[in-house]
N, C-alpha and C positions, 0 to 999 in steps of 0.2 A: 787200701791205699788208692786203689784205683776205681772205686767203688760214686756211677756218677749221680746217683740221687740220694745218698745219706740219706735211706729209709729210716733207719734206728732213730735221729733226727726229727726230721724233715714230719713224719707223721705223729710225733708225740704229741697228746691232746692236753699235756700238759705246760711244755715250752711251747714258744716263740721265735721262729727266726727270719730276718728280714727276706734272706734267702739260701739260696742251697750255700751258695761259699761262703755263708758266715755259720752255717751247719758244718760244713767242711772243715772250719776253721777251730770250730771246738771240739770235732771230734778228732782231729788231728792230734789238738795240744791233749786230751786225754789218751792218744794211741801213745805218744811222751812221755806222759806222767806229770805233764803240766799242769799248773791251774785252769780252769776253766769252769764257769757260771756253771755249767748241768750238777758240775757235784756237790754245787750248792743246792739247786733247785729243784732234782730228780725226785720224783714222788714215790718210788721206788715200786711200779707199777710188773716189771716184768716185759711190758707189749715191747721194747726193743727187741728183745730175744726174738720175737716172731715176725718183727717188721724186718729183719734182716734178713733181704737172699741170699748171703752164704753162709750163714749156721754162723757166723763168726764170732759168736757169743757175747755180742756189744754189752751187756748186759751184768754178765761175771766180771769183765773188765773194770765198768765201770764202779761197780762195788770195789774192788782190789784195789782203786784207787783212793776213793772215799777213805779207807781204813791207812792206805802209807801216810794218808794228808791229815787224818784224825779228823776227817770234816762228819759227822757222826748226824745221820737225820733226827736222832732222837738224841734228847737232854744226856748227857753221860750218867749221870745214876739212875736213870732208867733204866737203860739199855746195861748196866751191872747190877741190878737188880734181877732184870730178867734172866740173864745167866746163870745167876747162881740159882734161881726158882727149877728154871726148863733144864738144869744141869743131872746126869745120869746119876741113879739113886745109888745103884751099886746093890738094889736087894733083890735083884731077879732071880729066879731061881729055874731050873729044867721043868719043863711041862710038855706031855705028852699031846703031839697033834696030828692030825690027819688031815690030809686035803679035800676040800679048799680049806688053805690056811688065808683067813684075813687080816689084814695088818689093818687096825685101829688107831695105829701111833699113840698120840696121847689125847685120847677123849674117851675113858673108859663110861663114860656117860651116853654115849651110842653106839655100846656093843650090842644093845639091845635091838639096833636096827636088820642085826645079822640074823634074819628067823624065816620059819615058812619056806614054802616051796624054792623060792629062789635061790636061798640060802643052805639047802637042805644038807646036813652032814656036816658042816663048816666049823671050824675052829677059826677064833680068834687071839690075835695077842697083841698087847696094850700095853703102854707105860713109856714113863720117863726112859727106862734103858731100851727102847725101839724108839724112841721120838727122832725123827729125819730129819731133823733140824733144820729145815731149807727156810724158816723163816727168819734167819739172819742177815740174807741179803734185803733184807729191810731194814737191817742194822748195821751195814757198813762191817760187817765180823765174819767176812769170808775164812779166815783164820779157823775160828769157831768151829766152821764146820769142814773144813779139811781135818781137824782137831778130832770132830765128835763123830761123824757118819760113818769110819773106817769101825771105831768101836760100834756101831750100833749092828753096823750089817755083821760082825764078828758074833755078836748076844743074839742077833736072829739066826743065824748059825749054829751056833754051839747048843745055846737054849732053848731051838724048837724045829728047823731044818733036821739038822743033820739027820735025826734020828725017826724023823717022820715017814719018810717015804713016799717025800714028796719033795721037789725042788723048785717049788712054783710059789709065789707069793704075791695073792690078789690084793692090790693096793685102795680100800676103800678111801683115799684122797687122791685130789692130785698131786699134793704136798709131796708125798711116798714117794709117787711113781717118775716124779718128775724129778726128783733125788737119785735114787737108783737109776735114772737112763742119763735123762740131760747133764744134770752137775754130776754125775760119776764119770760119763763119759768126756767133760769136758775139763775135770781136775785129776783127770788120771788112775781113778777109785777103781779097783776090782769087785766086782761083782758076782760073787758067786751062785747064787742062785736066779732064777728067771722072774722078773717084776710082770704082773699084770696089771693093765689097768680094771676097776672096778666098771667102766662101760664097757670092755672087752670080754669082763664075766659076764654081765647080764646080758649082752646082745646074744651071748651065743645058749644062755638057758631060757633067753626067749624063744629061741627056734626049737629048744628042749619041749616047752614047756606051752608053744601057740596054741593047742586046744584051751588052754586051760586063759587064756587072757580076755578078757573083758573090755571092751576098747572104752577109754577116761569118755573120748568123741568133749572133748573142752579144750579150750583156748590157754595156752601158758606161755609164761615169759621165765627166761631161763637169765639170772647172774653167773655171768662167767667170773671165773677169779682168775684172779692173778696168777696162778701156777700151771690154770694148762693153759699161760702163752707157751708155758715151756714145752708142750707134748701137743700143739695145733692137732694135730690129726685125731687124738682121741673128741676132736670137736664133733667129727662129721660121724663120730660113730654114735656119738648123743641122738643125733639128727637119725638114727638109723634106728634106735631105741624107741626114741618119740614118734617114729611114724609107725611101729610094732604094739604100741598101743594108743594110738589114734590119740597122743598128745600134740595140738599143733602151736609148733614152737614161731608164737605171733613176730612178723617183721616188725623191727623196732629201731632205733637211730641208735640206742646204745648197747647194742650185742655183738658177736664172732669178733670179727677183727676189731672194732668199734668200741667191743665195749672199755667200760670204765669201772674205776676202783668205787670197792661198796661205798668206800668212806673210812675204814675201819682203819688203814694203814697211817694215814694223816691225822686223824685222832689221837692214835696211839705215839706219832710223832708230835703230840700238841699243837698242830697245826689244823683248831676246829675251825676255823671260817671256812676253811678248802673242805675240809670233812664235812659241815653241814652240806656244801655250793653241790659234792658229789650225793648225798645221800637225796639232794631236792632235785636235780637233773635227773637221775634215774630211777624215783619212784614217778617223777610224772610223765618220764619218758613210758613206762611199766602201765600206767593209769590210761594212756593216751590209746589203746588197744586192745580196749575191754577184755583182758584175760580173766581166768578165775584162780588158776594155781601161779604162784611167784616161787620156781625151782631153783634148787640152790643146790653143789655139789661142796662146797670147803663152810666150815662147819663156823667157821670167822667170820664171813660172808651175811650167814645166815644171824648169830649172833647180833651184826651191827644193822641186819634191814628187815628181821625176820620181823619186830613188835610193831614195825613203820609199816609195813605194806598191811600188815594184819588189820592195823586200824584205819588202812584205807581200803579195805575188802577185799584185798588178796589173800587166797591163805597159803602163807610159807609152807615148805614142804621140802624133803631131801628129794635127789633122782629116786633114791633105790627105795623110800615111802609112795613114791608116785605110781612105781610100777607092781607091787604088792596090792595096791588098792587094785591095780588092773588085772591082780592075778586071783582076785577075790578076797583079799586078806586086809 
């Protein structure tokens, strides 16, 4: 309320405002529950969460209210479609693990990236009944996942905690990690066991593991996504990864705070004119600074820009592919 530059506002790369009091004025009528143009036009990017200095979660908010007003960024049988696809299977069954346990959420298509030194000893677990659901705040269906996340951390409990002998659970997205800390801590969610992030793991078995690294010594450009606006700090520990294997992460107009949506989210909302206008801004912002790797950590990301950079001579890459290569493998 008292807050005098309406950051969450004010810096969106995607509205417009004449100035701070007509920023003021619609963040207000959204602090109400009134109508207001953003929850029409919100791209559902995330960067408020991190433009705001008091944590005040502009962000959650604004979703919660999109869903009371039914203003939905995607087509309504889209977005009921998707629910009943990403809905929990119900067929999980106890599996035996030991730490590090990694959580894959739902891409059992890159458990495969969980190998080699880095990864040594690890268990992973995968599926619909772990899926973190944090992708409904692209959906206006904050509901959803007050609904679904209680069950999920309850199946990663019961199903493969408890009995591990381990209480730590290394979050290969930021999707995970940014569920279990920010939306847990900001919907009231108990969290039983300890979330790590996946930069958190490898910075610290890089200090495990320094003899053994190879430095890339090449130029990269890193896509942020959307989900660590919600955990900003695990930015700077990227930044501490990439200089442990002499990845230099090129300055560029659209990265850290700056950056912008692959395109993937606006797509998926049928809004391709915006989806292409992102995907041509940020591969020639990417081009503009002769990198050779195009680093990606959210798996959606990489999906909507991995085939576009490749055929303009980037090669797409995960973080934790980047630094395997550096560890010889």
């Amino acid at each position: 309320m008292n807050c005098e530059t309406i950051d969450c506002l004010m810096k969106c790369q995607y509205l417009s405002f004449a100035d701070i009091a007509e920023a003021r004025e619609e963040k207000l009528k959204i602090n109400d529950g009134k109508d207001s143009r953003v929850l029409e036009q919100c791209l559902t990017c995330y960067a408020c969460q991190e433009y705001c200095p008091y944590d005040n979660n502009p962000f959650y908010l604004l979703v919660e209210r999109q869903e009371e007003k039914g203003i939905l960024p995607a087509p309504k049988p889209i977005i009921e479609e998707q629910l009943r696809m990403m809905a929990p299977k119900g067929r999980i069954t106890k599996q035996a693990v030991s730490g590090p346990v990694v959580d894959m959420c739902a891409f059992p298509m890159l458990t495969g990236c969980v190998r080699g030194k880095l990864f040594e000893g690890a268990s992973t677990i995968v599926g619909m009944d772990v899926f973190c659901n944090i992708m409904w705040l692209h959906f206006a269906k904050n509901s959803t996942i007050r609904q679904r996340v209680p069950q999920m951390i309850d199946n990663i409990m019961s199903f493969y905690l408890a009995d591990s002998g381990t209480n730590e659970l290394v979050c290969f997205h930021d999707e995970c990690y940014g569920t279990y800390t920010s939306v847990a801590d900001a919907y009231g969610v108990e969290v039983p066991f300890k979330p790590i992030h996946q930069f958190d793991y490898i910075n610290q078995r890089l200090n495990d593991l320094a003899d053994a690294v190879k430095p890339i010594n090449a130029k990269i450009v890193y896509q942020r996504p959307c989900s660590n606006r919600l955990v900003p700090r695990t930015d700077q520990v990227l930044d501490e990864i990439f200089e442990k294997i002499r990845a230099q992460r090129v300055p560029r107009k659209y990265d850290r705070e700056n950056a912008l949506c692959c395109g993937g989210v606006p797509r998926a909302h049928q809004r391709d004119e915006l989806a292409d206008e992102l995907v041509e801004k940020n591969i020639k912002d990417m081009l503009s600074v002769g990198a050779t790797y195009c680093v990606f950590n959210c798996p959606f990301c990489m999906a909507t820009l991995g085939q576009e950079v490749a055929e303009q001579g980037l090669m797409p890459i995960l973080v934790s592919d980047l630094v395997q290569i550096a560890l010889g493998e």
